[in-house]
C-alpha positions in Angstrom: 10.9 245.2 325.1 12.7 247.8 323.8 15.9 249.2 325.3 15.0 252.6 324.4 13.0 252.1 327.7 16.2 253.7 329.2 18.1 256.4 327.9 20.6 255.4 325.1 24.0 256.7 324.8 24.2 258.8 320.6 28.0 258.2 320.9 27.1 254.4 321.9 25.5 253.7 318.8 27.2 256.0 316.1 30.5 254.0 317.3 28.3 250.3 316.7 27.5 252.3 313.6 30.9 252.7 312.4 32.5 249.6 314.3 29.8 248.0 312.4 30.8 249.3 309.0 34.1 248.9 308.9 33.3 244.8 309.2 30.3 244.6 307.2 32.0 244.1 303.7 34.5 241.3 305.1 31.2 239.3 307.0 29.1 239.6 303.9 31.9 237.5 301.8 32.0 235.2 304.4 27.9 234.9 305.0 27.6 234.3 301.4 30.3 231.6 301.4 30.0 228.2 303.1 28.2 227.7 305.9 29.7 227.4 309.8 29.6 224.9 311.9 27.6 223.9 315.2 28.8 222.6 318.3 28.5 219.4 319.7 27.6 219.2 323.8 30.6 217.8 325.8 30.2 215.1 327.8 30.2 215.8 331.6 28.8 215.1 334.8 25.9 217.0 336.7 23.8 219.6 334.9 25.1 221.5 332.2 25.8 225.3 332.9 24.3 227.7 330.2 25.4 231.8 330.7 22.7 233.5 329.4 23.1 237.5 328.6 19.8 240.0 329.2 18.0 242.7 330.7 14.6 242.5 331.0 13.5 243.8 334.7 12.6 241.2 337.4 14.7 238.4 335.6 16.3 237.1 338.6 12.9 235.3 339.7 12.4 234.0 335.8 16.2 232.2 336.4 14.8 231.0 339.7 12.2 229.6 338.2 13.7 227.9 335.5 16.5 226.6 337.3 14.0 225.4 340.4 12.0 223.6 337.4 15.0 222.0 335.4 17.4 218.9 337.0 19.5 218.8 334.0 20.2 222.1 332.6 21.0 225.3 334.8 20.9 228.8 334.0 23.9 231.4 335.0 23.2 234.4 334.8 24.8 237.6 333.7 23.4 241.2 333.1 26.3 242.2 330.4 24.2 245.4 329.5 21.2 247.1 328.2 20.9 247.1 324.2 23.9 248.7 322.5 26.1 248.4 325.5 25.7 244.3 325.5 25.6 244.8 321.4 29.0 246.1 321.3 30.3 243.5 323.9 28.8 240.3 321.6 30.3 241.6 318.6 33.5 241.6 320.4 33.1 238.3 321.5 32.1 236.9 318.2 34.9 238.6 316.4 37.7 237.6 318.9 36.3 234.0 318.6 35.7 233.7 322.5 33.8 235.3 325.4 30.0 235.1 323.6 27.2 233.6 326.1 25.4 230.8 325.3 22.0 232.7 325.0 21.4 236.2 324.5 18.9 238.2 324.2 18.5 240.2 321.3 15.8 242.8 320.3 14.1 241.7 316.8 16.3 244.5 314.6 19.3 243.5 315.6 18.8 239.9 314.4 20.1 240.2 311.1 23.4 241.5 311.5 24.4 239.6 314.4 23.3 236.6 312.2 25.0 237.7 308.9 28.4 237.4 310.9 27.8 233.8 311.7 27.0 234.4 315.2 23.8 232.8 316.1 22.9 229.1 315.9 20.2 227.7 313.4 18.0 226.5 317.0 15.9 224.6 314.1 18.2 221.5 314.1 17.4 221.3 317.8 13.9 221.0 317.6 12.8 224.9 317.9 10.6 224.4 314.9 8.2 222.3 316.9 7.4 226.3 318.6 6.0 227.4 315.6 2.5 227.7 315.9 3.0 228.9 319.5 3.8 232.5 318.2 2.2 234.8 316.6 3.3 234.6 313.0 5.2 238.3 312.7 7.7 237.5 315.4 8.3 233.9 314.2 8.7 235.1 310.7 11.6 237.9 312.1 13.2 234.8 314.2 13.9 232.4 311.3 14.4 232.1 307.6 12.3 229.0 306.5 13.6 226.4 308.6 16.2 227.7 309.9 15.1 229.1 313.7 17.7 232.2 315.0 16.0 233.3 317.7 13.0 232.8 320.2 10.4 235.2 320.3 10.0 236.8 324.2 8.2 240.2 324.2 6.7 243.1 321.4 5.2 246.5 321.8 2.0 246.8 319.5 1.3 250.1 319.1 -1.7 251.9 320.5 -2.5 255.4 322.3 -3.0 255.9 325.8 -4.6 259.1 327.0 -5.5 261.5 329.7 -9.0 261.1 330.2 -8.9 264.3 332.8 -7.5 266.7 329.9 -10.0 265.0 327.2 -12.6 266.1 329.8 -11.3 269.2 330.5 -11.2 270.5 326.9 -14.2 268.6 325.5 -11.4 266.1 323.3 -13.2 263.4 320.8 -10.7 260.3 321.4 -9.6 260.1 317.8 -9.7 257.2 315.7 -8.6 258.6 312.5 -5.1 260.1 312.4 -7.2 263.2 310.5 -9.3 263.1 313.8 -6.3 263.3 315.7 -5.1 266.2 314.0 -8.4 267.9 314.5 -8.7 267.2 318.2 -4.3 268.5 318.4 -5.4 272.1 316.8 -8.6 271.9 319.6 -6.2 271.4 322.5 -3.4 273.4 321.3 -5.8 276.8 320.9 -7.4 276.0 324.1 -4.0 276.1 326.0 -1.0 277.1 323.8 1.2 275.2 326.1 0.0 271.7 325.9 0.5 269.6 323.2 -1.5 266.2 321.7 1.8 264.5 322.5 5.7 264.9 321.4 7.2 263.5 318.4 10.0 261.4 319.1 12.9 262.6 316.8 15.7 261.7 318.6 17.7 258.2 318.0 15.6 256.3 321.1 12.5 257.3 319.3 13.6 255.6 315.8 11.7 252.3 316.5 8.7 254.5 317.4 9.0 256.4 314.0 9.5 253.0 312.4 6.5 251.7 314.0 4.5 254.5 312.7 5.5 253.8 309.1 5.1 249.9 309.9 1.2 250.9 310.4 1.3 252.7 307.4 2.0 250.0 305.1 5.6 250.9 304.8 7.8 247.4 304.1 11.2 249.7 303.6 13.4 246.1 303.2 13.0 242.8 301.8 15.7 240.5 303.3 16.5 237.0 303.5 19.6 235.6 304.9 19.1 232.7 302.6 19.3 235.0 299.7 22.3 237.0 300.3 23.8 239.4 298.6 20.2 240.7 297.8 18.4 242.9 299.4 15.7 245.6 298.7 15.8 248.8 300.0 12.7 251.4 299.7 13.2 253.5 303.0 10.9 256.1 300.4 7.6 254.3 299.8 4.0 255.6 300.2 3.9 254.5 303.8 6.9 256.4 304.9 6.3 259.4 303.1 2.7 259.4 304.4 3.8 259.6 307.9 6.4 262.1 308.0 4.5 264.5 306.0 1.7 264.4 308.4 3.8 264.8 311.5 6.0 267.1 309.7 2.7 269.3 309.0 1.7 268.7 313.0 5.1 270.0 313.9 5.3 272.9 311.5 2.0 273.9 313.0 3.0 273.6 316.7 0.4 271.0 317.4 3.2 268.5 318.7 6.0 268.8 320.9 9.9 267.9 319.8 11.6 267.0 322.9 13.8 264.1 323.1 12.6 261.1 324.5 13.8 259.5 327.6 14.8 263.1 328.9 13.9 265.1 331.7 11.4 267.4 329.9 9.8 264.2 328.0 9.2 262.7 331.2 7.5 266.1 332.8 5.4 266.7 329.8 3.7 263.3 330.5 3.6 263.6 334.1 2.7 267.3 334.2 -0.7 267.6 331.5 1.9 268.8 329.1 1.0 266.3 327.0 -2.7 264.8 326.3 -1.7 261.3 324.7 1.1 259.2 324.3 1.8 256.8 321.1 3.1 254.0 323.2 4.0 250.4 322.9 2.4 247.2 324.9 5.2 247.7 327.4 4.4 251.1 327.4 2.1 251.0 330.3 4.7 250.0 332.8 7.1 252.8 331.2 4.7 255.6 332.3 3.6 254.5 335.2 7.1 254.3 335.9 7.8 258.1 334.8 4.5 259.6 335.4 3.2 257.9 338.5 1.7 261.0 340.4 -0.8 260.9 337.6 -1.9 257.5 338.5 -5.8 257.1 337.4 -5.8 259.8 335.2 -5.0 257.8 331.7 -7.0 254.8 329.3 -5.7 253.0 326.6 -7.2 253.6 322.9 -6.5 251.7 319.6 -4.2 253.6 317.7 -6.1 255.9 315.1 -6.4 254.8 311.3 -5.0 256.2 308.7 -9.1 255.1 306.9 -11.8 254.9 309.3 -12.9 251.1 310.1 -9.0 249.9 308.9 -6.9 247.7 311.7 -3.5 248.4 310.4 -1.4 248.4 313.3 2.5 248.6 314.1 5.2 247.5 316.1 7.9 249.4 318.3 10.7 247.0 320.2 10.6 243.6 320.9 13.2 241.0 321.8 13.7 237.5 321.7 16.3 235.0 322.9 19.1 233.3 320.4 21.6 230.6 320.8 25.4 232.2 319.7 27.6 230.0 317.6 30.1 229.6 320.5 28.1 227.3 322.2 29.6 224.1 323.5 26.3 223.0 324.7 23.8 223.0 321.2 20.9 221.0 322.7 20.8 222.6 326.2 21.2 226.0 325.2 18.0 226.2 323.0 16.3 224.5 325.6 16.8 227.8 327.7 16.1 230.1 324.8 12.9 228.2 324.4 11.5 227.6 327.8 12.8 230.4 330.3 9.6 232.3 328.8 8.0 229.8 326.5 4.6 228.7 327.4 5.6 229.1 331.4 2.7 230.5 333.4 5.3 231.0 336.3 7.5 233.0 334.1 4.8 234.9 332.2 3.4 235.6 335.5 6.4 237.7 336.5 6.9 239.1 332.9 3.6 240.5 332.7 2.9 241.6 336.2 6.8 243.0 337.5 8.4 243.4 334.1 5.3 244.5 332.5 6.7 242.6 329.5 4.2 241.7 326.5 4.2 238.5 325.4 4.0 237.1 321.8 3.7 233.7 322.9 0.0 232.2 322.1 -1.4 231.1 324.8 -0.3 233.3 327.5 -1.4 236.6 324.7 -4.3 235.4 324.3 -4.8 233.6 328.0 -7.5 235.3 330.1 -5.0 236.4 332.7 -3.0 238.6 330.5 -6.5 239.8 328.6 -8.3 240.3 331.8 -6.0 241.9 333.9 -6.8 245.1 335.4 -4.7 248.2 335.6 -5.0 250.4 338.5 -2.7 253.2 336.9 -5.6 253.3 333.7 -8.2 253.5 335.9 -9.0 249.8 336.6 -9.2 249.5 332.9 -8.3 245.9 330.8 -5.9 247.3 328.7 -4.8 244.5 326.9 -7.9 244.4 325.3 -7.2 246.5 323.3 -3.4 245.5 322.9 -3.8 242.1 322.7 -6.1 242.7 318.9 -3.3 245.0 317.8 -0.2 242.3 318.4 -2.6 239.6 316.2 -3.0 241.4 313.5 0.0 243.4 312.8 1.6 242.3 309.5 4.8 240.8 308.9 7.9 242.7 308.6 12.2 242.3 307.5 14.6 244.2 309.1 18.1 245.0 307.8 21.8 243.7 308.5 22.3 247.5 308.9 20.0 248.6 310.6 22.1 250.4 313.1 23.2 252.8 309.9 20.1 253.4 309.0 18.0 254.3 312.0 20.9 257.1 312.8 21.0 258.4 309.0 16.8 258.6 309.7 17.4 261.0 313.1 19.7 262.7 311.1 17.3 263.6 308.7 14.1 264.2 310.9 17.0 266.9 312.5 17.3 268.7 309.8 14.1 269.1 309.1 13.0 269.9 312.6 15.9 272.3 312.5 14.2 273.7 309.1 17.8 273.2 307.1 15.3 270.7 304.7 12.0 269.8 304.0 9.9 266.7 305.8 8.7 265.8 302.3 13.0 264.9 301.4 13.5 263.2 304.8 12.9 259.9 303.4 14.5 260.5 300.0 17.7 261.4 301.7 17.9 258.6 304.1 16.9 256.3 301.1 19.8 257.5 299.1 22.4 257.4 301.8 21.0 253.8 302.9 21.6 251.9 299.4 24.4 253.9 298.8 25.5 252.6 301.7 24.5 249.1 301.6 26.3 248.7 298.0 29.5 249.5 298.9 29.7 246.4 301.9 28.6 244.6 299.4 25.2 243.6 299.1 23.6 243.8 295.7 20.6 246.4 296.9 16.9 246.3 294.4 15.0 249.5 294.8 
């Protein structure tokens, strides 16, 4: 899940940005200094009481269900916020020393910083390692560092493109599955009706796991990180992959074959509701988004792999995705990864509610790649099994780090994709600039930064 589901606040995250900075130095020393220490469980009577922080839609039954299933450990639970706004309040906690959850949930990005200030538990001394092979390698690989288990994978959004089959019809559209096909069929639509569009590029901040995601297919691998090898990290925002995608939806914009709205506005949510727009570039959660936003046009869409940057490739990408960590104020070790690891986990019961209220896509094994999930029909996509064609994107997207400043860079990205939209500098600088500013950046808190 990502929470750029709902609209998030600029201001909100520029001042994470900067709160974020001006701490970064001082939790680097410390990260690269001894290690902290884990709590011990307290003895007591009756179950033990774990607060657990999230979001995710139709959670209230997944507590329920836990809580109906488990004698000795019981879930509170308490909605502190959705993404930055619970972000900003866990940082707070963890810096004051006091006030943290138990569990929280945490999307896959914002791991590594929250972890670089000591603030998660290593859930691998309490037996999370045994999950393992129960995830599909990406997301396990973004939740730990060797042995050392940080968080508990939940949901992802493999990437893929859904589609109006009534405007395809209308103006005799190939589905594409080449992003040069994709062009092609953009300038067919586009001269056909000068006021539709293939879809909108999503420059704006909510959009930057999308434009991230894009690169990700492309074979861009912008960091190399390991908390377990701190101070170094390698930075190259600027590689093929990025480069690649930005000049080819830099060229789509220049031409007027894509639209530039904001997502999670107004106008974004007409243009998919309205014919405005002939495809979306959506994640696995996706589907429950638009049917959400754009539900008078109920029947009219299907779900296609996203297009290949070769024919016959499967590259694929990622947007959002969040998992479940243990915070290092725990007083309860043991019982508190038992809830990260089993209030989704392999539950049918949960998953059940995840996939068919929440519209949540799982990453856990055997519920991805369960019939239920796979077969399920969609009445919104016309009755269509849409996870089939989800469900081969999630297994075999490659693995990928994320940053301990990620925030920074995500908003230094919009800020260049502005400018360039704005025509004040060129897509083919956009990454150079964001590259310079990142390791620039990143070497003054203090890590030592390979390009």
């Amino acid at each position: 899940m990502s929470s750029s589901r709902k609209p998030t606040s600029r201001s909100l995250r520029r001042t994470a940005v900067a709160a974020t900075s001006a701490a970064l130095a001082g939790v680097l020393l410390a990260a690269c200094g001894s290690g902290g220490t884990s709590g011990s469980g307290s003895t007591q009577s009756g179950p033990v009481h774990i607060k657990v922080w999230a979001w995710y839609p139709q959670f209230k039954q997944v507590v329920a269900e836990f809580n109906k299933t488990h004698k000795d450990v019981q879930v509170d639970w308490v909605q502190a916020g959705v993404g930055q706004d619970e972000y900003t309040k866990l940082k707070t906690a963890l810096k004051a020393g006091q006030g943290a959850p138990d569990v929280v949930m945490l999307e896959f990005q914002e791991l590594p910083t929250i972890q670089l200030s000591k603030g998660l538990l290593d859930m691998g001394k309490y037996g999370a390692n045994a999950d393992k092979g129960n995830y599909v390698d990406w997301a396990w690989k973004q939740a730990s560092d060797g042995d050392h288990v940080y968080a508990i994978p939940v949901d992802g959004g493999p990437m893929a493109m859904m589609y109006r089959t009534d405007l395809f019809k209308k103006y005799h559209l190939k589905v594409p599955t080449t992003w040069a096909e994709y062009k092609e069929e953009a300038a067919k639509l586009h001269k056909a009706d000068p006021k539709a569009y293939m879809t909108d590029f999503g420059s704006d901040e909510t959009a930057a796991g999308w434009r991230q995601g894009l690169m990700w297919q492309a074979g861009s691998r912008p960091y190399t990180y390991s908390a377990s090898k701190l101070p170094d990290i390698g930075v190259k925002l600027n590689d093929a992959g990025a480069k690649k995608v930005y000049d080819y939806w830099g060229d789509l914009v220049k031409n007027k074959l894509v639209d530039t709205q904001s997502y999670a506005t107004t106008d974004f949510y007409n243009g998919l509701s309205t014919g405005k727009y002939a495809t979306y570039i959506a994640a696995g959660w996706g589907p429950g988004y638009l049917s959400s936003v754009a539900a008078k046009t109920s029947g009219k869409w299907a779900v296609a792999p996203l297009p290949q940057w070769y024919a016959g490739d499967n590259a694929q990408g990622d947007w959002g995705g969040s998992s479940f960590s243990v915070t290092s104020q725990t007083k309860h070790p043991k019982e508190a990864t038992e809830v990260a690891r089993e209030l989704f986990g392999t539950s049918q019961a949960a998953w059940k509610i995840g996939i068919d209220q929440a519209y949540l896509f799982p990453l856990v094994k055997p519920v991805l790649n369960g019939a239920y999930f796979q077969d399920k029909k969609y009445d919104f996509f016309g009755g269509q099994q849409i996870n089939k064609v989800f469900v081969p994107a999630a297994n075999g997207i490659g693995t990928f780090d994320w940053s301990p400043f990620q925030d920074y860079a995500y908003n230094t990205d919009t800020s260049e994709v502005g400018k360039a939209l704005q025509g004040k500098s060129d897509w083919s600088a956009v990454n150079d600039n964001v590259q310079s500013q990142v390791t620039s950046y990143a070497a003054k808190q203090g890590f030592k930064v390979s390009k």
